[in-house]
N, C-alpha and C positions, 0 to 999 in steps of 0.2 A: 538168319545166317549163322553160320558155327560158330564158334568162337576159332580163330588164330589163334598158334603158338609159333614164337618166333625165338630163339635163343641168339643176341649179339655179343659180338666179340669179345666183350667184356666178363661175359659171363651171365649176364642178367636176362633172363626169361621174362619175355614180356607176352600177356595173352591179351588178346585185341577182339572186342565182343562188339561189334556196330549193329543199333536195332533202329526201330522207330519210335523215338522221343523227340523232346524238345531243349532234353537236358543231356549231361553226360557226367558219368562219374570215373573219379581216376584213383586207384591205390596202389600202396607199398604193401607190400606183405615180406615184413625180416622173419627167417626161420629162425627164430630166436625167442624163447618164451620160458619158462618157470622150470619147467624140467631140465632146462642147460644150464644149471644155476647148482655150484656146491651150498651146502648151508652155509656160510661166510657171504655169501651173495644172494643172497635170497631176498626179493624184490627189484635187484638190481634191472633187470628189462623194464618193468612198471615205470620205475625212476624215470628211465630214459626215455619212456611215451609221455611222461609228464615234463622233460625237460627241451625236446625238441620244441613245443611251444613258446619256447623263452626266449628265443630268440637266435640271427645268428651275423654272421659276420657284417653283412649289408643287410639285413632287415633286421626292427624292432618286434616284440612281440606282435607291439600295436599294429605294426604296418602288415604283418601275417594275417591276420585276424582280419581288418579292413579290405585287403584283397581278396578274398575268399568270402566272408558274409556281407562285405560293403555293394559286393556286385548280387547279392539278392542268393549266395549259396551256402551249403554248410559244410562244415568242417570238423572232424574228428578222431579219435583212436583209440587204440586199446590193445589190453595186453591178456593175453591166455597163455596155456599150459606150453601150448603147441608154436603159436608165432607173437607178433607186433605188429599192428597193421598203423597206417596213418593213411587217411581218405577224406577225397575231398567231393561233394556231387555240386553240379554249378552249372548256369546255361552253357549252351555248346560253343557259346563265341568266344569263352574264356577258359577252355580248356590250355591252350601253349601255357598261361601265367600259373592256371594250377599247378601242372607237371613243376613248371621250373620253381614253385615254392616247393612243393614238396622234396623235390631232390636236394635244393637249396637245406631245406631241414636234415635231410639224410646226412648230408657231404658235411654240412659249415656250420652244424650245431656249434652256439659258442660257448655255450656251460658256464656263463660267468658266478664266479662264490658265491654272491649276495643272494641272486637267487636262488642258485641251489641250496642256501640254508633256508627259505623262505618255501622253499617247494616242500624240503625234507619235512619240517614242520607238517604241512598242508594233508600230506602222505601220511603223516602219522596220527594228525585227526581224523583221516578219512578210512584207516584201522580200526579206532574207536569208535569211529562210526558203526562199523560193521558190524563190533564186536556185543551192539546195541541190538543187534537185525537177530530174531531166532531163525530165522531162514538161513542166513550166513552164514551164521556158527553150527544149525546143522549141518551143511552142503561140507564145510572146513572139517569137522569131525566127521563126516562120513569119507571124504580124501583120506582122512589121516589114518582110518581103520583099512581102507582097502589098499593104499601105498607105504605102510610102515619103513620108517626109513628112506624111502627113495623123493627124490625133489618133487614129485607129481602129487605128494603127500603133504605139501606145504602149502601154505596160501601163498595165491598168484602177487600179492602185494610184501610180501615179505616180513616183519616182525620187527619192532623197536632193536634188538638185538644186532640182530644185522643190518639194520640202516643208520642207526645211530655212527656207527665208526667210518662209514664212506663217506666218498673224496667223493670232487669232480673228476680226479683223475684215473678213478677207479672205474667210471663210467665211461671216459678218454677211452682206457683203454679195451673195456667191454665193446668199445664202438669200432673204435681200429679192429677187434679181431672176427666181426660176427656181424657187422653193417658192410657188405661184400656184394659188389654184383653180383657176384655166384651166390649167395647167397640167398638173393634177394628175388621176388614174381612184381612186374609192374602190370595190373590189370588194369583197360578201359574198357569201359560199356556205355551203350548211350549213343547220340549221333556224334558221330565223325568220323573221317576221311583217316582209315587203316592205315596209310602209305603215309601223309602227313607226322600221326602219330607214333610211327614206327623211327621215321625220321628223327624228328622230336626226342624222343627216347634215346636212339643213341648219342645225336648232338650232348644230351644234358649229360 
């Protein structure tokens, strides 16, 4: 079957791919990635795929994590030039609880200090790491020869420089301006009921 496109009210484009599995996978994909980043922000998307895990208003980290791998699925995300994706694939009986963590993550990140100094940390060993990889550091110095100057020229993870000085509220506010329905593509693939899903989608 084709994939569906469905655009709601809100603004948010959801594509609806129903096949035959046993499973189903569901994602966010924010157009929002390293190239919408001045140098003062540079990493700041990254941040924020590492921070929706932390937790948020009604759920713990832990209780994220348990609902999603406790029922036998996985969960994960990542950040490129171009977007943000956060995804979840999981059997198809537990697809309503995915959506509504996921969007739960989108809407009610709660960005509390403690961990954002604990993440920032995590992030800047995990720079170092990189900076360990000759794969890494060629792929970063060949960005940085073919985009001179321009954000696409930067590593996706951003640089001591500019993450050392960010807030939570610097992230607050990258999320109010750029985590947007309109914004935002909601894909499912996998078995389930299109109309279900579509519902689903708008409710959350």
């Amino acid at each position: 079957m084709s994939p569906r496109c469905e655009r709601l009210k809100s603004g948010l484009q959801v594509v609806l791919a129903p096949c035959e599995a046993e499973s189903v996978a569901v994602g966010l994909f924010v157009r929002s990635g390293s190239r919408n980043e001045r140098k003062a922000q540079a990493g700041i998307s990254h941040f924020i795929e590492h921070m929706l895990f932390k937790g948020t208003a009604k759920r713990s980290a832990l209780d994220i994590t348990r609902a999603i791998e406790g029922r036998g699925g996985m969960f994960n995300a990542y950040t490129s030039e171009e977007n943000t994706c956060f995804f979840a694939h999981i059997p198809d009986e537990y697809l309503a609880e995915a959506m509504d963590i996921l969007v739960d993550m989108f809407k009610n990140a709660k960005l509390d200090a403690r961990e954002f100094a604990k993440e920032k940390a995590v992030i800047l060993e995990e720079i170092k790491m990189y900076a360990d990889e000759p794969d890494s550091v060629a792929m970063e110095n060949l960005q940085a020869c073919l985009f001179p100057g321009h954000p696409l020229g930067r590593p996706v993870a951003g640089g001591e420089k500019s993450l050392e000085p960010m807030t939570p509220e610097d992230l607050r506010g990258w999320i109010k301006r750029r985590y947007t329905p309109g914004n935002t593509v909601l894909v499912v693939a996998g078995k389930f009921d299109a109309a279900k899903a579509l519902e689903m989608a708008g409710r959350l």
